[in-house]
TIDRENFI-322923 format. One record per residue (C-alpha): residue number from 1; x, y, z. Coordinates in nm, 3 decimals, decimal comma, always signed. Each point is the difference from the previous one (the first is absolute). Layout:
<sites>
+-----+---------+---------+---------+
!   n !       X !       Y !       Z !
+-----+---------+---------+---------+
! NUM !       X !       Y !       Z !
...
+-----+---------+---------+---------+
</sites>
This chain:
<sites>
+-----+---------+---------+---------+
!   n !       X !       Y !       Z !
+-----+---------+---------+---------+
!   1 !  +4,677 !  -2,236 !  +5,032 !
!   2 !  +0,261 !  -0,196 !  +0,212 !
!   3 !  +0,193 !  -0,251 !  -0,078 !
!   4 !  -0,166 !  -0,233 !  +0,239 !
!   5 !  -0,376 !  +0,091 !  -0,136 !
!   6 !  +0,132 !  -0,026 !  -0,376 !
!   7 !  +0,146 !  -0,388 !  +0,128 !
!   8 !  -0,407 !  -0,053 !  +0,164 !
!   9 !  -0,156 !  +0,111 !  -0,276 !
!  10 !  +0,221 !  -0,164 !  -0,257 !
!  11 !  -0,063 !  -0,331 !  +0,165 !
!  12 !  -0,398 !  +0,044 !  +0,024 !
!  13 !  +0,008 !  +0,042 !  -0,374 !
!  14 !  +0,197 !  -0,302 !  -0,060 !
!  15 !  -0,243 !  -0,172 !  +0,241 !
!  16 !  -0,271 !  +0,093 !  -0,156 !
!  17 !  +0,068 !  -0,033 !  -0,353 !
!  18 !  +0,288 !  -0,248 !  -0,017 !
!  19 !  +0,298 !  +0,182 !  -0,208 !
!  20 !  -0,038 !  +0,368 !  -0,076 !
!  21 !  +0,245 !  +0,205 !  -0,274 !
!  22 !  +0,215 !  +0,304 !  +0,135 !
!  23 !  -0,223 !  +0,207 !  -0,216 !
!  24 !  -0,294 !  -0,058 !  +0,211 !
!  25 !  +0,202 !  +0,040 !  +0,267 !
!  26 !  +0,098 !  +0,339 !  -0,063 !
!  27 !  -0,361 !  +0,107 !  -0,100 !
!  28 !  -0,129 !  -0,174 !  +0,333 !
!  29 !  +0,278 !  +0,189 !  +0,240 !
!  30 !  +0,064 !  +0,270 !  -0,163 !
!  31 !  +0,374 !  -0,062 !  -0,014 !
!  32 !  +0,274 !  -0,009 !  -0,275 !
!  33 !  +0,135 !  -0,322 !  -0,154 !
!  34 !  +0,350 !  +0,029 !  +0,141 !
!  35 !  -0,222 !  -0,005 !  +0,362 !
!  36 !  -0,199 !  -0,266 !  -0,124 !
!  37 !  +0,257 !  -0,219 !  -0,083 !
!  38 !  +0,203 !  +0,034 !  +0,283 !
!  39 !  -0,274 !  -0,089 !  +0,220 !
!  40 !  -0,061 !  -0,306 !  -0,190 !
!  41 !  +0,371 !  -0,054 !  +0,028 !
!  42 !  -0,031 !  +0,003 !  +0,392 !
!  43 !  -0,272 !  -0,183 !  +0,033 !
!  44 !  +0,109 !  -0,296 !  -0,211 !
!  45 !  +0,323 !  -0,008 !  +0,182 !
!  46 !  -0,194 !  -0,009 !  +0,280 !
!  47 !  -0,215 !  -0,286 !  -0,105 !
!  48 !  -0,315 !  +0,141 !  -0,006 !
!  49 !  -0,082 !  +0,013 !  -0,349 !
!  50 !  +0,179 !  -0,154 !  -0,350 !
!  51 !  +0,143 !  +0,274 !  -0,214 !
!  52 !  -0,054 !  -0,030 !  -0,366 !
!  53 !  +0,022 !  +0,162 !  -0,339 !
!  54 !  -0,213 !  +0,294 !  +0,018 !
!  55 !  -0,127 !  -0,036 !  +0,297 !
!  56 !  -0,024 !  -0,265 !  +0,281 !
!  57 !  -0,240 !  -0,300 !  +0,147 !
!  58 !  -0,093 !  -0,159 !  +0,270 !
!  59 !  +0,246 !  -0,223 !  +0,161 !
!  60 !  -0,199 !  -0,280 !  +0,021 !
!  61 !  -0,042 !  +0,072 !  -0,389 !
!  62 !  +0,150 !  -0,271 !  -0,212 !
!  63 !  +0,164 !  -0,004 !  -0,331 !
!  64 !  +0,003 !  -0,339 !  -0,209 !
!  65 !  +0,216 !  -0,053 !  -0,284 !
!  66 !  -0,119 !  -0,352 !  -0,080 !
!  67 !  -0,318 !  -0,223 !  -0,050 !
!  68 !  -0,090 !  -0,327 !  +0,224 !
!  69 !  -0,050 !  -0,335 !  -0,143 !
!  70 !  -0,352 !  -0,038 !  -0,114 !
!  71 !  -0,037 !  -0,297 !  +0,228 !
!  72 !  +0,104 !  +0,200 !  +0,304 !
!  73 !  -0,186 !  +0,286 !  -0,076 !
!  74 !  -0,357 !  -0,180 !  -0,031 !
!  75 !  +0,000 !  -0,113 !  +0,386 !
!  76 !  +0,068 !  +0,358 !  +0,083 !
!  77 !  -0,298 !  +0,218 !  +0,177 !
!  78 !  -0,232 !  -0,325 !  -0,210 !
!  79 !  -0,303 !  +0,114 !  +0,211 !
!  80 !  +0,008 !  +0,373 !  -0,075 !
!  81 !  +0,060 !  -0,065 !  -0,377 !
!  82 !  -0,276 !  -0,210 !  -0,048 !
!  83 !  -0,200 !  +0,295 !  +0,150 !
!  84 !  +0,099 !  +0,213 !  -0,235 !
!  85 !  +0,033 !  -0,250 !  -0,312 !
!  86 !  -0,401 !  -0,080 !  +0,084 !
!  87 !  -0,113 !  +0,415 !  +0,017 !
!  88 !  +0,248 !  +0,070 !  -0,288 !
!  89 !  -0,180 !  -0,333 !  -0,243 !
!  90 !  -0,321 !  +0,162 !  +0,150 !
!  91 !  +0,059 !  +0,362 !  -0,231 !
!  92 !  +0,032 !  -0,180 !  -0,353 !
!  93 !  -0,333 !  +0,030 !  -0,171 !
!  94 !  -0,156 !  -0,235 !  -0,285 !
!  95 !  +0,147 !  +0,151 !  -0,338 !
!  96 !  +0,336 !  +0,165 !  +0,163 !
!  97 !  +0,358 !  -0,044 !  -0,163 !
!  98 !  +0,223 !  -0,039 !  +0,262 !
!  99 !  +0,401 !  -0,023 !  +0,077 !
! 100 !  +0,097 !  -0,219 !  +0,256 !
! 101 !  +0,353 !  +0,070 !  +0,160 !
! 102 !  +0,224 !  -0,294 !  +0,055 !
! 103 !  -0,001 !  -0,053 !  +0,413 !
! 104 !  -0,151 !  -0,197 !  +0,253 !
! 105 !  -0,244 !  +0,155 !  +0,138 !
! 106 !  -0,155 !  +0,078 !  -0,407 !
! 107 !  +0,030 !  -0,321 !  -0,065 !
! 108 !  -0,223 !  -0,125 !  +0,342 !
! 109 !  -0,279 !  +0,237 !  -0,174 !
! 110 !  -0,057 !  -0,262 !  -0,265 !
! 111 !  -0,117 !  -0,232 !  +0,261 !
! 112 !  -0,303 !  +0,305 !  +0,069 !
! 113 !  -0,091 !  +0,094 !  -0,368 !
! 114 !  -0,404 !  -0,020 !  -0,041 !
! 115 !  -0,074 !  +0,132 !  -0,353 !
! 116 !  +0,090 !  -0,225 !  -0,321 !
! 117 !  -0,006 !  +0,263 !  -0,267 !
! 118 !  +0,362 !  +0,140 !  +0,113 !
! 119 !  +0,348 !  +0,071 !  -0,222 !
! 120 !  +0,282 !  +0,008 !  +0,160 !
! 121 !  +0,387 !  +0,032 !  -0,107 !
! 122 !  +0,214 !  -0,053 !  +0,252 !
! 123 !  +0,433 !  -0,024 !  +0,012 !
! 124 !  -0,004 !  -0,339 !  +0,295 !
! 125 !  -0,017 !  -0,341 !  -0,231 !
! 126 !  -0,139 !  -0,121 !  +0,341 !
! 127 !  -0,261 !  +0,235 !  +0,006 !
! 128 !  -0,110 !  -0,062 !  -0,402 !
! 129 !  -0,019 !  -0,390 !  +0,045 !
! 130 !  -0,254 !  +0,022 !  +0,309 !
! 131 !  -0,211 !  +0,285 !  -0,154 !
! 132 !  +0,005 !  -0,254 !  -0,324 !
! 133 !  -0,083 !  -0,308 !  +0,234 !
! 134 !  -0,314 !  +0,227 !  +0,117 !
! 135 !  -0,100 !  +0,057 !  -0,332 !
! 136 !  +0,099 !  +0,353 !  -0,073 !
! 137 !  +0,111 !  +0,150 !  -0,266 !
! 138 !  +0,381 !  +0,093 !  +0,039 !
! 139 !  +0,248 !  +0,133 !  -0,197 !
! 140 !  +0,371 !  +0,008 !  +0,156 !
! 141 !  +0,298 !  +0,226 !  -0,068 !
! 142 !  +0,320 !  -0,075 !  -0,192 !
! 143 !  +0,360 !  +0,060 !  +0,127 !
! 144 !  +0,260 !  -0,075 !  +0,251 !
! 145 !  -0,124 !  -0,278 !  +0,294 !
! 146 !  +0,082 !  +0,128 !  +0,321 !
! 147 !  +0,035 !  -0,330 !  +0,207 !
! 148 !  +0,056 !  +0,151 !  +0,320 !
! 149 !  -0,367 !  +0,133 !  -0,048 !
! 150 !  -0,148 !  -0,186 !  -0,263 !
! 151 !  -0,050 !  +0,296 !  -0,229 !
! 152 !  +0,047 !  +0,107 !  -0,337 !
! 153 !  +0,199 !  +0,288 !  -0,024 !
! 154 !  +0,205 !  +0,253 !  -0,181 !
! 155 !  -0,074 !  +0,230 !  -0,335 !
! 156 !  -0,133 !  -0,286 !  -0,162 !
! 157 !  -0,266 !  +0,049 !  +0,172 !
! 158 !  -0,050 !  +0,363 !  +0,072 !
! 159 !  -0,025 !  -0,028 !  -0,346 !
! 160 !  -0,299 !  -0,226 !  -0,039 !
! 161 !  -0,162 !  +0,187 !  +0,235 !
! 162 !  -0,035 !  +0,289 !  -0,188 !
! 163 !  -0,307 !  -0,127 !  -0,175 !
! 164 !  -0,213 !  -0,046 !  +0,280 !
! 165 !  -0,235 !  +0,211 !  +0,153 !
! 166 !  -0,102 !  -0,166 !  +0,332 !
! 167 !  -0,346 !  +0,119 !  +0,246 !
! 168 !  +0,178 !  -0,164 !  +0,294 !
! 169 !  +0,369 !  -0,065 !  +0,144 !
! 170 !  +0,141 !  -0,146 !  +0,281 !
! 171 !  +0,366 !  -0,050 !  +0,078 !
! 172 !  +0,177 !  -0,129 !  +0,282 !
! 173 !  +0,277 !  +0,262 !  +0,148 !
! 174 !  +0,292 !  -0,049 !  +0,231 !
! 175 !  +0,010 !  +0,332 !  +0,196 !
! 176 !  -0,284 !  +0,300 !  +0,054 !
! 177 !  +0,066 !  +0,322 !  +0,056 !
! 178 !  -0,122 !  +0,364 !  -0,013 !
! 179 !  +0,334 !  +0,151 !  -0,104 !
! 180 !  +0,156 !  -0,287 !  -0,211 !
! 181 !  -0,319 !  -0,220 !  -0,135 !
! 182 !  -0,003 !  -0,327 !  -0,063 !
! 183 !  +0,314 !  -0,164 !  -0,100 !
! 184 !  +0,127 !  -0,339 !  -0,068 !
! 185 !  +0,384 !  -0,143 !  +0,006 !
! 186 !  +0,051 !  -0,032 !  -0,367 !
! 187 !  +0,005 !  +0,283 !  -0,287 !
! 188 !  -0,136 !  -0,247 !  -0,269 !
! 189 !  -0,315 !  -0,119 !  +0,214 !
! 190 !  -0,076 !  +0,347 !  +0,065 !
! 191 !  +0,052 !  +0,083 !  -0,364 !
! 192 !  -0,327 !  -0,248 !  -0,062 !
! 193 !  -0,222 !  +0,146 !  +0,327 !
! 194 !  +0,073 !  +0,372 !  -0,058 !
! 195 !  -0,131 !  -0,086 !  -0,398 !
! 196 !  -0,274 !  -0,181 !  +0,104 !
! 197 !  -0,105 !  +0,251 !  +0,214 !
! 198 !  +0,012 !  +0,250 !  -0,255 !
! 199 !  -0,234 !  -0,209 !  -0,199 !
! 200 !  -0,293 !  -0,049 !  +0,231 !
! 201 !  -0,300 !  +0,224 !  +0,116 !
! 202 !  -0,013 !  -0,154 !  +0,372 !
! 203 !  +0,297 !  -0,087 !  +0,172 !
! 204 !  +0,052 !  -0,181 !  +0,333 !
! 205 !  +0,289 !  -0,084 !  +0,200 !
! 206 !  -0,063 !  -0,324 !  +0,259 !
! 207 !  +0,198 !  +0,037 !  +0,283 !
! 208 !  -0,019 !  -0,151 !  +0,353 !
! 209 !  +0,192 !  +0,235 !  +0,298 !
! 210 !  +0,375 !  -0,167 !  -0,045 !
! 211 !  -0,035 !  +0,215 !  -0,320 !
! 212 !  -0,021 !  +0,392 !  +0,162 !
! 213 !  +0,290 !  +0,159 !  +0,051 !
! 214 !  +0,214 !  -0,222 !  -0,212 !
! 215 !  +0,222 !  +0,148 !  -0,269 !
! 216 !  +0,109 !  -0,198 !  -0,301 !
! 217 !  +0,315 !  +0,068 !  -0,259 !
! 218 !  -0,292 !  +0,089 !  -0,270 !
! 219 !  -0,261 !  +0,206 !  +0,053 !
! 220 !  -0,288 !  -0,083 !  -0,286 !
! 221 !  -0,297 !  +0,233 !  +0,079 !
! 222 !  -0,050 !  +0,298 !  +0,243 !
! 223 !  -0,211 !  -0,040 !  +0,298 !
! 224 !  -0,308 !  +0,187 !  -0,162 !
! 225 !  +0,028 !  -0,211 !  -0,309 !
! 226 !  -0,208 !  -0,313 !  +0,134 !
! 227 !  -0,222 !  -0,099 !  +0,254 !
! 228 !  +0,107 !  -0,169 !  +0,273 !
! 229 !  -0,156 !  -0,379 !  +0,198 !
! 230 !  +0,138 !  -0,083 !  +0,301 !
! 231 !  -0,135 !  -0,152 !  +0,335 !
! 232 !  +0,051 !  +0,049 !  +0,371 !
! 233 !  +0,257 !  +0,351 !  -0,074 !
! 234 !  +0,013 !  +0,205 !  +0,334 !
! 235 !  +0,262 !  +0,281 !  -0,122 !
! 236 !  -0,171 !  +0,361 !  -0,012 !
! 237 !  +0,146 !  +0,132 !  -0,281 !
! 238 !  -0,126 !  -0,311 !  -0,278 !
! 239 !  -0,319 !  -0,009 !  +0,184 !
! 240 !  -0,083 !  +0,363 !  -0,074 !
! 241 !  +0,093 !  -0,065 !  -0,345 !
! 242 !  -0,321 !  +0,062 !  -0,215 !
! 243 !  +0,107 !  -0,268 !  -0,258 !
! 244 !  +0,092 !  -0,280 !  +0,282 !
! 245 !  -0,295 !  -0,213 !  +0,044 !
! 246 !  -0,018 !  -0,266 !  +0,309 !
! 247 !  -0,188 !  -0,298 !  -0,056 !
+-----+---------+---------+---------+
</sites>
């Protein structure tokens, strides 16, 4: 294959899934990883792509090492979260146990919960105090406050987690992607979503577009690991996803 064609096809991977590994790579051209990388090296210097560890992404790919203000993020893509906040309250059934991420669009699913006979635990003191005010039963976690996000975190309660055994999760996430997952900016907030993941039969990640193709500093679960609610997403390679579901 030519240079040229290795740079096209390159690029229409990256296009169509969003950041791609030099393994695949080399399995999809049929080249070696000193070619591989070299090409990558190019076509970053070029501009046309973002080389990373292991592989590359999209340039218009973005990597966040920090978390918003709660305040600021709540006015952010409001109409598509309630969207999916209302479909996501819609999947909790009379009887279920469920963990409820600390975020903003989890906690505008409170607003759209139906049944009565619901337990939840959740890590967001905001999130405890309305599901009390509705008259739910709640139990909330113990350890670090996060202020920036108004969550509990840390091994505290990773710990406390350990007991539970939940029919239903869903967690707020600050990047999606095939090859990296869903990540967040801070190790001891994922510490708390990859264990609550771990404990929970049904997992779903709510996530409008701004999400896809963002890379956090910690990645908590692999792509396969949850199901993912979003809204109005027009890129190819999510939609073709058999665990993305568009509302």
């Amino acid at each position: 294959m030519l240079t040229e064609e290795r740079f096209a096809k390159i690029l229409s991977i990256l296009e169509s899934m969003g950041s791609v590994t030099v393994q695949q790579l080399m399995t999809e051209l049929g080249a070696s990883e000193s070619t591989i990388r070299r090409d990558l090296n190019t076509l970053d210097a070029e501009g046309k792509l973002t080389k990373v560890h292991g592989g590359a992404i999209l340039k218009h790919s973005m990597y966040s090492t920090r978390d918003d203000e709660v305040i600021t993020r709540k006015e952010k893509n409001k109409e598509a979260k309630i969207k999916i906040a209302r479909y996501a309250a819609s999947l909790i059934e009379q009887g279920d146990f469920v963990y409820l991420d600390a975020g903003t669009t989890t906690e505008l699913m409170i607003d759209y919960m139906e049944h009565k006979q619901i337990t939840f635990v959740t890590n967001a003191i905001t999130h405890a105090k309305k599901l009390a005010e509705r008259g739910f039963t709640v139990y909330l976690l113990g350890g670090e406050f996060k202020a920036v996000t108004e969550a509990i975190v840390g091994e505290e309660a990773v710990l406390t987690l350990e007991k539970y055994n939940f029919t239903k999760g869903f967690w707020g996430t600050n990047g999606v992607s095939i090859q990296k997952g869903f990540s967040t900016p801070e190790v001891k907030e994922a510490m708390v979503k990859r264990k609550a993941m771990e404990c929970c039969r049904e997992c779903y990640i709510l996530a409008d577009e701004s999400k896809f193709n963002q890379i956090s500093s910690v990645t908590f679960a692999g792509f396969e690991a949850a199901t993912v609610l979003t809204t109005g997403l027009e890129q190819p390679a999510f939609r073709n996803e058999g665990n993305v579901i568009q509302i």
